[in-house]
FIRODREN-119055 format. One record per residue (C-alpha): residue number from 1; residue in one letter; x, y, z. Coordinates in steps of 0.1 Angstrom, whole numbers, plus 5000, padded with zeros to 4 digits. Example, Ala and Ser with C-alpha at 12.3 -4.5 7.8 and 13.67 -1.06 7.14 Angstrom:
MIRO/1/A/5123/4955/5078
MIRO/2/S/5137/4989/5071
# end
This chain:
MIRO/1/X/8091/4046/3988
MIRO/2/X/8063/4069/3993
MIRO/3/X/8074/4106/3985
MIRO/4/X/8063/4132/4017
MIRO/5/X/8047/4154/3992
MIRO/6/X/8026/4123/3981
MIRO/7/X/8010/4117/4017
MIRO/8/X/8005/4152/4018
MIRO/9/X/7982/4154/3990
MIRO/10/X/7944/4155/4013
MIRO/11/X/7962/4182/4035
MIRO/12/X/7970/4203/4004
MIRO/13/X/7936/4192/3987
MIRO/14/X/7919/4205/4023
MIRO/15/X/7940/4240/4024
MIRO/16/X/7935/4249/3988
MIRO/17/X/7897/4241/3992
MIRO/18/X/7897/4269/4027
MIRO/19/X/7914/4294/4007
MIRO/20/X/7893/4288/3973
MIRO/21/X/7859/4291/3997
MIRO/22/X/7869/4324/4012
MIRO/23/X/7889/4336/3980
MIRO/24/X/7860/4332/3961
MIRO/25/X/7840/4360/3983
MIRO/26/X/7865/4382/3981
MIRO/27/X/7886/4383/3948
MIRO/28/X/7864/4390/3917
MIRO/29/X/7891/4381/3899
MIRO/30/X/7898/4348/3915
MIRO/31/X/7899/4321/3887
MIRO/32/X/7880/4287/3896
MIRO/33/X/7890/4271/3860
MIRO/34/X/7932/4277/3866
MIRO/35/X/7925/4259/3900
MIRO/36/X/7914/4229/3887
MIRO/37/X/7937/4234/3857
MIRO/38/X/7963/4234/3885
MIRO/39/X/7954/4203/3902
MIRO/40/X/7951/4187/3871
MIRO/41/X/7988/4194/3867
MIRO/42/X/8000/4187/3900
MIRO/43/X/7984/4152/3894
MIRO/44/X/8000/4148/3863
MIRO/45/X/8033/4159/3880
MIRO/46/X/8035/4130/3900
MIRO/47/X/8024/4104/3878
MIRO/48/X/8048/4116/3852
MIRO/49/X/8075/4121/3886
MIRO/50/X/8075/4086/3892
MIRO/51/X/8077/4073/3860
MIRO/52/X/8114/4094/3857
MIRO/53/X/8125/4088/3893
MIRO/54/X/8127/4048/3885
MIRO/55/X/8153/4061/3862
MIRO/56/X/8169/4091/3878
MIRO/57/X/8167/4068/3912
MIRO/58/X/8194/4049/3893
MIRO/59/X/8222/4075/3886
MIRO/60/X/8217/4085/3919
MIRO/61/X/8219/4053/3935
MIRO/62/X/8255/4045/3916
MIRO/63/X/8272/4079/3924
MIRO/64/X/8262/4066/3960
MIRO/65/X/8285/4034/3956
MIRO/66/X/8310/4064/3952
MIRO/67/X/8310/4085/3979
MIRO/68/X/8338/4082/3999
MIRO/69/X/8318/4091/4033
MIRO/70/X/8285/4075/4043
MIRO/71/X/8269/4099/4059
MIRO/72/X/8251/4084/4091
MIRO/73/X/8210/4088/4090
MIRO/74/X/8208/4077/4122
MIRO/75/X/8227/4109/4137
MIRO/76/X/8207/4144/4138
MIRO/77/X/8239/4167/4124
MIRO/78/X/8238/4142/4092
MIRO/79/X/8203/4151/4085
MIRO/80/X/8211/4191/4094
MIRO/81/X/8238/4190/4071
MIRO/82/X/8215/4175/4043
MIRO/83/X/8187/4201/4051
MIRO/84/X/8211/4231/4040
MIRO/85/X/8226/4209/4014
MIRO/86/X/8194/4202/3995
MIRO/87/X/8181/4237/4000
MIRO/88/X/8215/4248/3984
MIRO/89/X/8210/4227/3954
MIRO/90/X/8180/4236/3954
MIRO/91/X/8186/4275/3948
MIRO/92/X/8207/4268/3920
MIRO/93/X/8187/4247/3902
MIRO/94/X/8156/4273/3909
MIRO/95/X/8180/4300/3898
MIRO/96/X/8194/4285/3865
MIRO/97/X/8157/4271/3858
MIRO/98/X/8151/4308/3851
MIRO/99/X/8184/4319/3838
MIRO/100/X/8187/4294/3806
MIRO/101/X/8158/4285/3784
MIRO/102/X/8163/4245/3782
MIRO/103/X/8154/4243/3822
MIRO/104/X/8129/4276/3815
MIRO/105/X/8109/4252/3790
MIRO/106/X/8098/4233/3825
MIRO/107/X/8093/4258/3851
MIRO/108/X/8075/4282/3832
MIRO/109/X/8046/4255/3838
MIRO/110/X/8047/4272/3872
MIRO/111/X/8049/4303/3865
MIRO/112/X/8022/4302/3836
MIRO/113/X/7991/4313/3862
MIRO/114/X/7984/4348/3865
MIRO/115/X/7967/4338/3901
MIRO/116/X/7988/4338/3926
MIRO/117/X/7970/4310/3951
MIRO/118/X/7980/4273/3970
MIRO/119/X/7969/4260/3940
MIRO/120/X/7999/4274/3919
MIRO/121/X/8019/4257/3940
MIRO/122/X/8011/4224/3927
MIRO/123/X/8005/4235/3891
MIRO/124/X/8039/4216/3879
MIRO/125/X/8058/4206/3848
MIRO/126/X/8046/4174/3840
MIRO/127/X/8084/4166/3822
MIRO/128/X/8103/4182/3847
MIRO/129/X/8120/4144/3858
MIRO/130/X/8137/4151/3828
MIRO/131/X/8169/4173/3837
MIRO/132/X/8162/4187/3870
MIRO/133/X/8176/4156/3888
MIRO/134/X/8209/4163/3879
MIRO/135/X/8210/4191/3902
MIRO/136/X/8207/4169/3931
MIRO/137/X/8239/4141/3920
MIRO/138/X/8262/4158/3949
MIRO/139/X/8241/4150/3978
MIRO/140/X/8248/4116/3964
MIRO/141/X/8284/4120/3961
MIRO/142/X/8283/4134/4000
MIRO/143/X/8276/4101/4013
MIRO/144/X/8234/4109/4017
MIRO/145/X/8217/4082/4008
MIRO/146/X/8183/4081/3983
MIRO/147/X/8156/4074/4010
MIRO/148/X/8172/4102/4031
MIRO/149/X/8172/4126/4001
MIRO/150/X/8139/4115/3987
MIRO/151/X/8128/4124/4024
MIRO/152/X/8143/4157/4033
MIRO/153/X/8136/4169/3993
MIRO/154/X/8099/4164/3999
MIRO/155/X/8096/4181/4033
MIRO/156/X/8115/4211/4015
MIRO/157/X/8088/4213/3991
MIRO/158/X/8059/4209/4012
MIRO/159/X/8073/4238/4033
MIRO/160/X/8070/4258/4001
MIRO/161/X/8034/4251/3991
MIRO/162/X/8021/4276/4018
MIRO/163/X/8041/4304/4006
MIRO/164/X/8022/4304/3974
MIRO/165/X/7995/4326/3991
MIRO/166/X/7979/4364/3994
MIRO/167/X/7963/4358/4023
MIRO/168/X/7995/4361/4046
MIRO/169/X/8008/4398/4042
MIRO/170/X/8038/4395/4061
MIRO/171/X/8057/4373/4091
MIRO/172/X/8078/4385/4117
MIRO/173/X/8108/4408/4110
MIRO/174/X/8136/4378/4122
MIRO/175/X/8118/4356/4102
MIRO/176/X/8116/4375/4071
MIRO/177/X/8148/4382/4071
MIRO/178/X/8163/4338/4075
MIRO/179/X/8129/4323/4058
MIRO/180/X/8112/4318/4027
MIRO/181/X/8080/4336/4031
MIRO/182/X/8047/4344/4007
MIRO/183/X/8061/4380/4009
MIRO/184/X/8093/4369/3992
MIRO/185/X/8078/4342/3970
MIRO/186/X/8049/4364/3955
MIRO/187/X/8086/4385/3945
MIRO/188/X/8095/4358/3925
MIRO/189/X/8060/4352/3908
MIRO/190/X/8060/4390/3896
MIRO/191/X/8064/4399/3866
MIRO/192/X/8069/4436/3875
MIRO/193/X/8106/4450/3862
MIRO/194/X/8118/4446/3899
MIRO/195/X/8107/4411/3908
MIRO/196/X/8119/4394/3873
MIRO/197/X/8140/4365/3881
MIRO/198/X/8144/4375/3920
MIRO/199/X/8140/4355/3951
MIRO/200/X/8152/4313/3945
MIRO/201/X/8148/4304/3977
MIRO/202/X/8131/4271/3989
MIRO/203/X/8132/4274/4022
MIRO/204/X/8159/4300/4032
MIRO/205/X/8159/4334/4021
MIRO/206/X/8197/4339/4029
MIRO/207/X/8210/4322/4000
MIRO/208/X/8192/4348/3977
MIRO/209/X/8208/4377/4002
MIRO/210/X/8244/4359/4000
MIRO/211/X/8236/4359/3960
MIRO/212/X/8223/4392/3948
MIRO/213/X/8194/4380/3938
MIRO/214/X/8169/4390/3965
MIRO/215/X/8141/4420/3964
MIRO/216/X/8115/4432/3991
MIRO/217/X/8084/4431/3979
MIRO/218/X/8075/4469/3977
MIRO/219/X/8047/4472/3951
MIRO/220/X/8017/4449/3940
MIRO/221/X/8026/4422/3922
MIRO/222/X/8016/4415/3889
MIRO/223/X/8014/4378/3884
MIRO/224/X/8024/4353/3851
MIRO/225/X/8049/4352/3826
MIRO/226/X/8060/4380/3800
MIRO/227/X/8045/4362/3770
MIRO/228/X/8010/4351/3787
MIRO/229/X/7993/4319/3771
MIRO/230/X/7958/4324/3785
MIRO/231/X/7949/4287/3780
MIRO/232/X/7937/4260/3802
MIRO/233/X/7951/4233/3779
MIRO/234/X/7971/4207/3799
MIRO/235/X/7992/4198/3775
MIRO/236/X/7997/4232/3758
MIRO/237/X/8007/4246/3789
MIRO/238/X/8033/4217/3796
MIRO/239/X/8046/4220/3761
MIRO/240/X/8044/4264/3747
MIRO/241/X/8079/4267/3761
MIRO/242/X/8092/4247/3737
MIRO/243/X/8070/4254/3713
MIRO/244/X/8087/4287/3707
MIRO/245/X/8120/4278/3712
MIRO/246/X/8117/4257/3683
MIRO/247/X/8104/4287/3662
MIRO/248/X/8132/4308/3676
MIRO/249/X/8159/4284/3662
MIRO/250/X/8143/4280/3631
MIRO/251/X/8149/4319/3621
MIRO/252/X/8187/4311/3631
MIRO/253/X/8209/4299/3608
MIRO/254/X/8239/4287/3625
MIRO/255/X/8242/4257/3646
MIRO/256/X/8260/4281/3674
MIRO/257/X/8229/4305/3670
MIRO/258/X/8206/4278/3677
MIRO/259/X/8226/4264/3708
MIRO/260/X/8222/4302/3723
MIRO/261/X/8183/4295/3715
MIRO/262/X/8180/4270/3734
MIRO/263/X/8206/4272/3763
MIRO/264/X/8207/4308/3767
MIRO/265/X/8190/4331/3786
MIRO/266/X/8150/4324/3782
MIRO/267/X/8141/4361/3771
MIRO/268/X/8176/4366/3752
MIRO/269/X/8174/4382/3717
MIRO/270/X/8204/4380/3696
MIRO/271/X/8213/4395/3666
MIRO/272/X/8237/4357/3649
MIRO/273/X/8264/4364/3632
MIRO/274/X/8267/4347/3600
MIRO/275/X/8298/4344/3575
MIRO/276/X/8295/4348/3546
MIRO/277/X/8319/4337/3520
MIRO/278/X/8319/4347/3480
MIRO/279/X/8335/4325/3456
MIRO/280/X/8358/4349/3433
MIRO/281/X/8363/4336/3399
MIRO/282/X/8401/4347/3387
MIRO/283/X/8404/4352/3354
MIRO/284/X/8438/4343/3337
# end
């Protein structure tokens, strides 16, 4: 089955190339090198993408033979219900992605540019096929078959690759307010104190305002990570994340200290407790 985002690859290929062309004239800053360091990952994303989803396809495909409902495609509610759905799961897995540092170690592939362009959109973890599929296992258990998910998945990340842009400043007010827009999104690309870890949203916006976890953009951005890498290497930048998280459990010297390395909060420092026992030699 051929993903959406897959036959939408000359479409994004055509819209990046606009904005690079009239970028270019106006942004001295503008980066042609992390563009094609972007496509280069994008590409990589889906080869690597399809290797997983053979296996992820698979537990997803059993909890199916589970479900108690089968939800009927051919019926327009089914697929309503499934847009919300997917959106839903797809906030939460956005949101812990940035909250604990195992799921960190693969987004922060996106989030590694300090551009802020259509091509970041498609600058993904190459490993991501990994965990993040787990996420998705209800819509399974609620009676939506793969096809379906596969389908409505990819049409909720191609509505996200044109947020990823400068060029649009704002939409209007109504729309702002139910919508994912570039507005909102170049929030969650800042690294400025009051955009860190803000705005999950794919598609709509509310679940960040039901949350807590939305901000107005209200100042420029400043784009990237905290701890830049300023490298172009593929694999470096598919691989830094976990890179240091292996150098912060090796100063720890528990096993429980290690765990909060790696499954806490990406940016958490810890001070580890450790026991320590003294053998006392009695004298009789």
């Amino acid at each position: 089955m051929l993903k959406p985002t897959v036959i939408a690859i000359p479409i994004f290929a055509l819209l990046i190339a606009l904005e690079t062309y009239l970028s270019v004239r106006k942004e001295a800053t503008y980066d042609r090198k992390d563009v094609w360091t972007n496509i280069a990952l994008g590409f990589g994303s889906v080869a690597w993408g399809a290797v997983f989803g053979l296996f992820t396809g698979i537990f997803y495909v059993t909890l199916y033979e589970f479900a108690p409902y089968k939800m009927p495609m051919n019926m327009w509610w089914a697929w309503l219900i499934l847009l919300f759905v997917d959106d839903f799961a797809y906030y939460w897995f956005h949101r812990i992605s940035h909250e604990v540092r195992f799921f960190w170690n693969f987004h922060v592939v996106h989030h590694s540019s300090n551009q802020y362009n259509l091509s970041v959109a498609v600058r993904q973890s190459w490993f991501s096929g990994i965990a993040h599929w787990v996420f998705y296992l209800p819509a399974a258990l609620l009676g939506f078959p793969l096809w379906a998910f596969a389908t409505m998945h990819g049409f909720n990340l191609i509505y996200q690759f044109w947020i990823h842009t400068k060029t649009i400043e704002k939409m209007p007010a109504w729309f702002e307010y139910i919508f994912n827009t570039p507005s909102h999104h170049r929030v969650h690309h800042g690294v400025n104190n009051p955009y860190l870890d803000k705005n999950y949203a794919g598609i709509f916006i509310f679940w960040d305002r039901m949350f807590g976890s939305f901000v107005e953009e209200t100042e420029e951005v400043r784009y990237g990570i905290i701890k830049p890498i300023d490298s172009y290497n593929w694999f470096w930048i598919n691989t830094h994340g976990w890179v240091e998280t292996w150098d912060a459990m090796k100063t720890k010297k528990t096993f429980y200290g290690k765990l909060r390395c790696l499954f806490g909060a990406p940016a958490m420092d810890f001070e580890e407790k450790v026991l320590l026992t003294t053998n006392i030699n009695k004298q009789t």
